[in-house]
C-alpha positions in Angstrom: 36.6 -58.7 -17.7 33.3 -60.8 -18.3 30.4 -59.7 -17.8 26.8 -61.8 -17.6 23.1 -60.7 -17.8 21.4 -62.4 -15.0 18.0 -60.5 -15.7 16.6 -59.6 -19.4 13.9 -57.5 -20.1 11.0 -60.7 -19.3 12.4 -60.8 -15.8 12.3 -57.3 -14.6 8.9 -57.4 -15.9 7.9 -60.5 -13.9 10.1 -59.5 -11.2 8.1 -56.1 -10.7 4.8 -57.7 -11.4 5.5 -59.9 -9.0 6.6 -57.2 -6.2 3.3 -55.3 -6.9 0.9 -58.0 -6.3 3.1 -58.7 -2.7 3.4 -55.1 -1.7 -1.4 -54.6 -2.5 -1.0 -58.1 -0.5 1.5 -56.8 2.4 -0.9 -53.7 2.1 -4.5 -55.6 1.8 -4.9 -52.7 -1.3 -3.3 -49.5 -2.3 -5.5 -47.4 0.4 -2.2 -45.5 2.6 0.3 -46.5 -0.2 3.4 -44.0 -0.7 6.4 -45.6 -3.4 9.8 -43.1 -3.1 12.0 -44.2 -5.7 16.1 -43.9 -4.6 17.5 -42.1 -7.2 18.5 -42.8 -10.1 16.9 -46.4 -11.2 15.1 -46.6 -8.2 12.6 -43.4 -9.2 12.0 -45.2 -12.2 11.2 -48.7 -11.0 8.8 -47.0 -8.3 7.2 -45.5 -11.1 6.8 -48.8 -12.5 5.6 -50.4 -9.8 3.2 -47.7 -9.2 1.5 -48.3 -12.6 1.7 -52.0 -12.3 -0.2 -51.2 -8.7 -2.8 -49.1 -10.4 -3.6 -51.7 -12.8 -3.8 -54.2 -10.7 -5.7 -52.4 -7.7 -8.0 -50.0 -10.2 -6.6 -47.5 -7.9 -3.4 -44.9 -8.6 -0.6 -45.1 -6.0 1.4 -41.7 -5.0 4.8 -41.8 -6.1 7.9 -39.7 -5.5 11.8 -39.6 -5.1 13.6 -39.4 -2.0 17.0 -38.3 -3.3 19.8 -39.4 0.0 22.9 -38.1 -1.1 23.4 -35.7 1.4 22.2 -38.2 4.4 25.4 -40.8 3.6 27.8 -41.9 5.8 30.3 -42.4 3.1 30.6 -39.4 1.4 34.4 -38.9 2.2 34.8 -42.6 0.2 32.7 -42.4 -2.8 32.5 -39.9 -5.5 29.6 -38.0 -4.8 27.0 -37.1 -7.7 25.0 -34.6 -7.9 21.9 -34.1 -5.9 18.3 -34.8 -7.5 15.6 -33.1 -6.4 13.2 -34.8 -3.9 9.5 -34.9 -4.7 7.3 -36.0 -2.2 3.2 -36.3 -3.5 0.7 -34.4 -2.4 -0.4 -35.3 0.7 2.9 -36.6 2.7 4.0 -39.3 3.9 2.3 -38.7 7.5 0.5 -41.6 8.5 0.9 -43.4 5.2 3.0 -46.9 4.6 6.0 -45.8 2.6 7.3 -48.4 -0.2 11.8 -47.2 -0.6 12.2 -48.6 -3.5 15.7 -49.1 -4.7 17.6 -51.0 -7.9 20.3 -52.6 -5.7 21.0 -53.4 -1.9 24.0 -53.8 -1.3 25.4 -52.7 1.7 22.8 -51.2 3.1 24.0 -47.5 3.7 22.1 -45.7 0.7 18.4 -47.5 2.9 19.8 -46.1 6.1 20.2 -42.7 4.3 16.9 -42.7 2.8 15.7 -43.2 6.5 17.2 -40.6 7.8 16.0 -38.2 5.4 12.1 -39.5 5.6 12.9 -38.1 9.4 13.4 -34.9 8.0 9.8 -34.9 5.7 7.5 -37.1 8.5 6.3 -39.4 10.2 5.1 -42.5 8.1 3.0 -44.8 9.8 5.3 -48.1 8.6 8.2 -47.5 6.3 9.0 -50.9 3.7 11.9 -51.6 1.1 11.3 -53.5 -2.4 14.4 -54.2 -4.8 15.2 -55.4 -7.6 17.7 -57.0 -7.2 19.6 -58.1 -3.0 22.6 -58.9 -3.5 24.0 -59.2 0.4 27.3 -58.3 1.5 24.9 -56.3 4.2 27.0 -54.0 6.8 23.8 -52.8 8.4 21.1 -54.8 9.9 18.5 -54.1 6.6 16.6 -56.4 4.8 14.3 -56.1 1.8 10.5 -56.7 2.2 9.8 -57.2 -1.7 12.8 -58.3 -3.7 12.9 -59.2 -7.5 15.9 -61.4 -7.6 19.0 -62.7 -4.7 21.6 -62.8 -6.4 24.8 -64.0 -4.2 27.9 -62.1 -5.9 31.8 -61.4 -4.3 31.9 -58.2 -3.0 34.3 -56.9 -5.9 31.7 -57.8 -8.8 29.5 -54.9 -9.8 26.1 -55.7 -10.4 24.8 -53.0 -12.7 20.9 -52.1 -13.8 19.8 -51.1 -17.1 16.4 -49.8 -17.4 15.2 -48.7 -20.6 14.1 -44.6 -19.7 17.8 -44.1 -19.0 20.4 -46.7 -20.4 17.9 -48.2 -23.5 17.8 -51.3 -22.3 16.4 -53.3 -19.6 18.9 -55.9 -18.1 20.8 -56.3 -15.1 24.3 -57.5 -15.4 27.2 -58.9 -13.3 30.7 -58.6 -13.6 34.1 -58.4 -12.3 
């Protein structure tokens, strides 16, 4: 079994930096701004990307979790785990441009979930994705707006994030 890191600590860094200047860009500033992290990794890199957006904009971003485990098509397949709460800021997401933001895409189902449950919570004016890391194999028409890294992998390799605030380390890996 080998395993490589493809991203160390440096490159999330730049890799987020980088996806906060394009979504104030995309955005022309942080006014209307709403980042929902996908549990687990992507709460945490929204959180990130919410304090890289303050500092850059001089102006704090809302940021929440949009859990989607209930919402997937694939539940029957895949081991569930257990729910985490969703946590939506003050204010809603009425009205507002809504940043998913995710570790890995992949497939596409867990995006098509998290859809489907901002149904459920209202009615967002425009709704964008940002990633760390795409790595294809898509079975639904979805595609990132902000991505950190492509990174073309066979569909039987695992890609896996590590962020510090849960695993101790920041790295991404790939590995069969």
């Amino acid at each position: 079994m080998s395993t490589r890191t493809v991203l160390h600590e440096a490159d999330i860094a730049r890799a987020l930096t980088r996806i906060s200047h394009e979504i104030l860009e995309s955005n022309r500033g942080p006014a209307g701004l709403v980042l929902l992290g996908i549990p687990t990794r992507g709460v945490t890199l929204a959180h990130r990307i919410g304090s890289l957006v303050t500092e850059f904009a001089g102006e704090s971003v809302p940021v929440g979790a949009l859990d989607v485990t209930m919402y997937r098509d694939d539940l029957h397949r895949n081991p569930t785990r257990t729910p985490q709460p969703t946590q939506i800021p003050p204010g809603g997401i009425d009205g507002k441009t809504v940043v998913l933001v995710d570790d890995v895409l992949f497939s596409g189902r867990s995006i098509r979930s998290a859809l489907d449950a901002l149904q459920d919570i209202g009615r967002p004016a425009a709704v964008r994705l940002a990633t760390l890391v795409d790595r294809g194999h898509r079975e639904l028409p979805i595609r990132p707006d902000f991505v950190g890294k492509n990174l073309p992998s066979a569909r039987d390799e695992r890609v896996n994030v590590r962020l510090v605030e849960t695993d101790g380390v920041d790295e991404v890996t790939i590995g069969s």
